[in-house]
C-alpha positions in Angstrom: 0.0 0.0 0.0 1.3 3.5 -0.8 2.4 6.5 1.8 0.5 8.8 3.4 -0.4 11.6 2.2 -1.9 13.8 4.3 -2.4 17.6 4.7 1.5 17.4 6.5 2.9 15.1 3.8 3.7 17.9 0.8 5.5 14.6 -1.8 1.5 14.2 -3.3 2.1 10.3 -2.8 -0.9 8.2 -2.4 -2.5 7.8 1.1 -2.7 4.4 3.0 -4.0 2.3 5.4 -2.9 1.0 8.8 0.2 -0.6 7.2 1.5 2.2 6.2 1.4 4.9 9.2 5.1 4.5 10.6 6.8 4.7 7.1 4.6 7.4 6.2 5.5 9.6 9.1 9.0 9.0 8.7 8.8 9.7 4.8 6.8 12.8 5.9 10.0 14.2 8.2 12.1 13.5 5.5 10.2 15.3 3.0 10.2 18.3 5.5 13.9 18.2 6.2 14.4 17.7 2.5 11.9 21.7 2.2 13.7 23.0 4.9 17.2 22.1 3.3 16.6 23.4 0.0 14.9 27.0 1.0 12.3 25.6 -0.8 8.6 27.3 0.2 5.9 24.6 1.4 3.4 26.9 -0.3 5.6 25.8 -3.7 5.5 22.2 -2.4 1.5 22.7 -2.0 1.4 24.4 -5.9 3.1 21.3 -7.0 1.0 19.2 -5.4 -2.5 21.0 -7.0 -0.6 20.6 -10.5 -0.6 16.8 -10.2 -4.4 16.4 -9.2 -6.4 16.6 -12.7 -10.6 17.1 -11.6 -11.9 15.1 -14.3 -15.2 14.1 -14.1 -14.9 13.2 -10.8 -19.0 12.8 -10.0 -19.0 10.6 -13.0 -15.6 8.8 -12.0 -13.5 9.0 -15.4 -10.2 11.1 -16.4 -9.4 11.1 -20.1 -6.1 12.3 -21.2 -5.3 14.5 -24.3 -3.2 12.8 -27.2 0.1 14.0 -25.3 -0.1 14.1 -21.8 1.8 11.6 -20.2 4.5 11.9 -22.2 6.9 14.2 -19.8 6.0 11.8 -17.0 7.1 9.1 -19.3 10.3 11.1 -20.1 11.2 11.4 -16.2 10.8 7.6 -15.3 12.9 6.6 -18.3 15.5 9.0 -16.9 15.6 7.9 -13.3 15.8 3.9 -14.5 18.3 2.3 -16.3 17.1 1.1 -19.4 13.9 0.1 -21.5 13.6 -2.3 -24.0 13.5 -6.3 -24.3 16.9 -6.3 -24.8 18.0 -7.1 -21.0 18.6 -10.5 -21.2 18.0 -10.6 -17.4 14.2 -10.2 -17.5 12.4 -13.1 -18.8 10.0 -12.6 -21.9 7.5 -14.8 -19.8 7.3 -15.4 -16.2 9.9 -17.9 -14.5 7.8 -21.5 -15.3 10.0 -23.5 -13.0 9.4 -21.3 -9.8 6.2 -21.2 -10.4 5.5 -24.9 -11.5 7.2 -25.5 -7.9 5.6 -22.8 -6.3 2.0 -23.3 -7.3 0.4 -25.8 -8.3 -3.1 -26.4 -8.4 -4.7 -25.9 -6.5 -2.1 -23.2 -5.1 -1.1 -24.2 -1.5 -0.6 -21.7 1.1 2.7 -20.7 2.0 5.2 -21.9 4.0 6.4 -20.0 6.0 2.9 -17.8 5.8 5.0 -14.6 4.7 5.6 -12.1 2.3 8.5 -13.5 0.2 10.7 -12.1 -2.6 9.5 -13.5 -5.9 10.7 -12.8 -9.8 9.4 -10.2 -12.2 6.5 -10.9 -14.3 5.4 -8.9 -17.5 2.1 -8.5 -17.1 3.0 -6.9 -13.1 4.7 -3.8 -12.6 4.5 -1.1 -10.2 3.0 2.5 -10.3 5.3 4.9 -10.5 4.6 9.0 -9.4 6.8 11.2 -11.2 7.0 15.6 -10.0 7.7 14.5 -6.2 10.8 15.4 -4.7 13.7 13.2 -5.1 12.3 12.1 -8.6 10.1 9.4 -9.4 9.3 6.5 -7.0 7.1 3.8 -7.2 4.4 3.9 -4.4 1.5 1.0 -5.9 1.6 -1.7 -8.2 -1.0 -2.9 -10.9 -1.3 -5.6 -13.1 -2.5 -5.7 -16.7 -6.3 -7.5 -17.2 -7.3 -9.2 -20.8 -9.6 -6.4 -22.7 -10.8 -6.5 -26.0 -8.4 -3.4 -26.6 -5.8 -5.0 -25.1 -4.6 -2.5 -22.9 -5.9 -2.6 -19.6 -4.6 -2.7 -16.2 -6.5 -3.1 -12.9 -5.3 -1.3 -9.7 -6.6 0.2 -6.2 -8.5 3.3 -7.0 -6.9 4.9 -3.7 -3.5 4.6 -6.0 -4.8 7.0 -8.9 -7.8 9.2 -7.1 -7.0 11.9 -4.3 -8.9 14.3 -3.9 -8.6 14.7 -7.7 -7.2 12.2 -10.8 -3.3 11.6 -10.3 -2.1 12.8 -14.1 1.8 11.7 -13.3 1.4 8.1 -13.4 3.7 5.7 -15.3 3.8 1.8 -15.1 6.5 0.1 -15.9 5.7 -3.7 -16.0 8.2 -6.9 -15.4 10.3 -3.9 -13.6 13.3 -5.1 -11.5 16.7 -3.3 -10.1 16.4 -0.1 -12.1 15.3 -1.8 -15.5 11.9 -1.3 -17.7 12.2 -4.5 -20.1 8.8 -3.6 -21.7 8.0 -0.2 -21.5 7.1 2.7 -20.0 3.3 3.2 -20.3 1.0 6.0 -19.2 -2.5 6.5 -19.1 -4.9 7.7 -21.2 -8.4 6.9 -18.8 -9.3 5.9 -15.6 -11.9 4.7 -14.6 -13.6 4.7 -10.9 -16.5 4.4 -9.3 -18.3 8.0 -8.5 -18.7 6.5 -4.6 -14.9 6.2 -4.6 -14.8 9.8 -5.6 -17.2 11.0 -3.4 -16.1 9.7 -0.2 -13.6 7.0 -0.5 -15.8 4.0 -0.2 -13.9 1.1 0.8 -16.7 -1.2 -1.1 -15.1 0.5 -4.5 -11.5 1.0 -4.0 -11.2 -0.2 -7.6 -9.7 1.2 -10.9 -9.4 0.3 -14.4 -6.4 2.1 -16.3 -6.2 2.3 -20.0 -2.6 3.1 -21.1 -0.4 3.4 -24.2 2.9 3.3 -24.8 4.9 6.9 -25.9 6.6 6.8 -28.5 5.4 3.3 -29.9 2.2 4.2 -31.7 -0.6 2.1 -31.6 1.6 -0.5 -29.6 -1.1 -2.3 -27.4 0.3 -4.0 -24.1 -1.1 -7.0 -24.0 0.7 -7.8 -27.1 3.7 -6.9 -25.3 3.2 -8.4 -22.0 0.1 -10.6 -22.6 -2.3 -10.5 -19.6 -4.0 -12.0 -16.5 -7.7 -13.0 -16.9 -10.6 -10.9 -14.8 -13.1 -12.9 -12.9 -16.3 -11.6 -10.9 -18.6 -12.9 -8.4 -15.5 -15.9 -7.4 -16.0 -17.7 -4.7 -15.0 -15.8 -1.7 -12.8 -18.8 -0.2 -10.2 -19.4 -2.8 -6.7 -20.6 -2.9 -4.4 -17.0 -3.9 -1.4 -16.0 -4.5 -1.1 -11.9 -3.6 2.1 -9.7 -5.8 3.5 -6.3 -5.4 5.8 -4.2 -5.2 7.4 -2.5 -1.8 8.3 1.3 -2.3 11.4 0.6 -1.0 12.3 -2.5 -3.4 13.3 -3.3 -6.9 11.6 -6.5 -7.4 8.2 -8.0 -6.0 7.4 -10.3 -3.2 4.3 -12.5 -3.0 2.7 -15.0 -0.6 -0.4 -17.4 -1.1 -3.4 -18.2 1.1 -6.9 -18.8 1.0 -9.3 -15.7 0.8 -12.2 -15.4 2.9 -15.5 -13.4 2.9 -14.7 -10.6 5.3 -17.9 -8.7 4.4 -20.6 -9.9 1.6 -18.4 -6.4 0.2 -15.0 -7.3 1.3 -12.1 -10.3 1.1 -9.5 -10.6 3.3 -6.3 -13.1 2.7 -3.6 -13.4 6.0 -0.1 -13.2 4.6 1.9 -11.0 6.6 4.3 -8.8 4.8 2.8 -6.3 2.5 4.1 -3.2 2.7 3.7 0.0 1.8 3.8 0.1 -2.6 2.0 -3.2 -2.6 -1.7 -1.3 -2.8 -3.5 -2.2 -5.9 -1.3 -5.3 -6.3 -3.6 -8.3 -7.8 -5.1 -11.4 -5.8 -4.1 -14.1 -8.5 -6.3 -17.5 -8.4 -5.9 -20.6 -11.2 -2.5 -20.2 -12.1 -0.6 -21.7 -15.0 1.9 -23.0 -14.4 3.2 -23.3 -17.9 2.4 -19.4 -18.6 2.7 -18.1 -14.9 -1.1 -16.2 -15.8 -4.0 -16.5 -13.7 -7.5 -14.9 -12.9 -7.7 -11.3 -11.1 -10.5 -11.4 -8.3 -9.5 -8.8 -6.3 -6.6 -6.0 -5.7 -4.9 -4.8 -2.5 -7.1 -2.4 -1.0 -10.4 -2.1 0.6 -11.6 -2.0 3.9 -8.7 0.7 5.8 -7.2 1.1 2.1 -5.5 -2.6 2.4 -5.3 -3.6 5.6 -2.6 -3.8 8.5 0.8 -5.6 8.2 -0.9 -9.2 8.9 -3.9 -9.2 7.0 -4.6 -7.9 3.5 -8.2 -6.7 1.8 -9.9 -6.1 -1.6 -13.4 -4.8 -2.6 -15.0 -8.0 -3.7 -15.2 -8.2 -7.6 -19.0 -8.5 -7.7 -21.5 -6.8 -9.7 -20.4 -3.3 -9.4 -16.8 -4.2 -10.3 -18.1 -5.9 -13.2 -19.7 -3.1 -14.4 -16.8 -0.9 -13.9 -15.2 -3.1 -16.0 -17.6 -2.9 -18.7 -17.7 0.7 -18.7 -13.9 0.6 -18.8 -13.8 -1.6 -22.2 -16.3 0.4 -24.1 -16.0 4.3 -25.6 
């Protein structure tokens, strides 16, 4: 789950849950001591901020970008990281079979230890990186790209691309690991929320659909780059699961697997200990393949208390209204 960004926290990061208090106070002091080092105004810091926040159509829940937008933010990624391109041999074109083929079969059993562990890259999972904050851009949630007939959709927490206002510095960067963007730099060009997200951060609908594009590539479509996860709603609420995302503080993922379980008829909760702040909006994976490394998306990190605490985990269930976020999402 991301930092917090409250009303003291002037780096426009995304706020959190319980998880996320301790780091987000001391990313606050050092965000202050940063201000106070440079001379640099808080009122500046605050102007910053308000550039970063698009309104949108925030009662109907969707941001659309113009043809260009995105592509400075895209710029200032690629020149914080190390290099893009499928030409690092490091990062695998397809997830790592044998780890996975080891790691989860099915049906996917829980983890042992029941922890947050380090786990390799995948190209269809990347984190969300927030460029304009001071220090340059850092990756504060994670998202994960969804089968669409457009091909080029990811899913994500809506508390990860809606404060107060649409975030418009967004870049994801998927299969990302120590510094490198194998596939791309991509940006958004809609999101979509629920209005009751927008109106008063309702934890039932702290869901998102992002549609990207890739500058500088044309009509490139991700999931032709990447490929993708599958989308289910109304799953079973008890399901084996396997939870992925990226710590802020991190260069590759971690994951851990569990059973879900009906927290609320609105709500699923999954016990893995571990997720840290940057994991928000990081896919709940059922059915895995283990000759592809794809599953099924039935929920993200997020929720009740925007995620959760540092034992337990949540997602709004994928039900109805989810579903028809996701419709919305695919059409014009």
């Amino acid at each position: 789950m991301p930092l917090d960004a409250s009303t003291s926290d002037t780096s426009a990061r995304p706020r959190t849950g319980r998880r996320r208090r301790l780091a987000a106070v001391g990313a606050a002091f050092c965000v202050l001591a940063a201000v106070a080092a440079t001379g640099v105004a808080l009122k500046h810091q605050e102007r910053a901020r308000a550039e970063l926040l698009a309104p949108g159509d925030a009662a109907g829940g969707r941001w659309s970008a113009d043809a260009e937008r995105g592509d400075g933010v895209a710029d200032e990624v690629r020149a914080g990281l190390k290099g893009e391109g499928t030409t690092d041999t490091s990062a695998p074109t397809r997830p790592e079979v044998a780890d996975l083929a080891k790691a989860a079969p099915s049906p996917l059993p829980a983890s042992d230890p029941l922890a947050a562990a380090p786990t390799g890259p995948r190209p269809t999972i990347g984190p969300l990186f927030y460029a304009g904050v001071p220090g340059g851009p850092d990756h504060q949630c994670t998202a994960a790209v969804v089968h669409s007939p457009r091909g080029n959709l990811l899913v994500t927490a809506a508390h990860c691309v809606y404060q107060g206002g649409f975030r418009t510095d967004l870049a994801f960067v998927p299969g990302y690991h120590d510094g490198l963007m194998p596939y791309g730099v991509w940006v958004p060009t809609r999101i979509d929320l629920d209005p009751r997200w927008t109106a008063d951060r309702d934890p039932d609908h702290d869901v998102a659909f992002v549609q990207v594009r890739r500058p500088g590539a044309g009509k490139a479509r991700i999931e032709s780059t990447t490929a993708a996860e599958q989308i289910r709603f109304n799953p079973p609420p008890s399901r084996p699961t396997r939870l992925v995302g990226y710590p802020y503080d991190q260069e590759r993922p971690i994951s851990c697997q569990n059973a879900t379980n009906p927290f609320s008829p609105t709500q699923l909760s999954l016990i893995c200990p571990g997720f840290p702040s940057g994991t928000s909006g990081g896919p709940m994976l059922t059915d895995l393949d283990p000759n592809t490394g794809r599953g099924t998306v039935t929920g993200v990190l997020g929720g009740y208390d925007e995620g959760g605490d540092d034992t337990t985990s949540y997602s709004t269930y994928f039900g109805d209204d989810v579903a028809g976020l996701y419709r919305r999402a695919t059409t014009a």
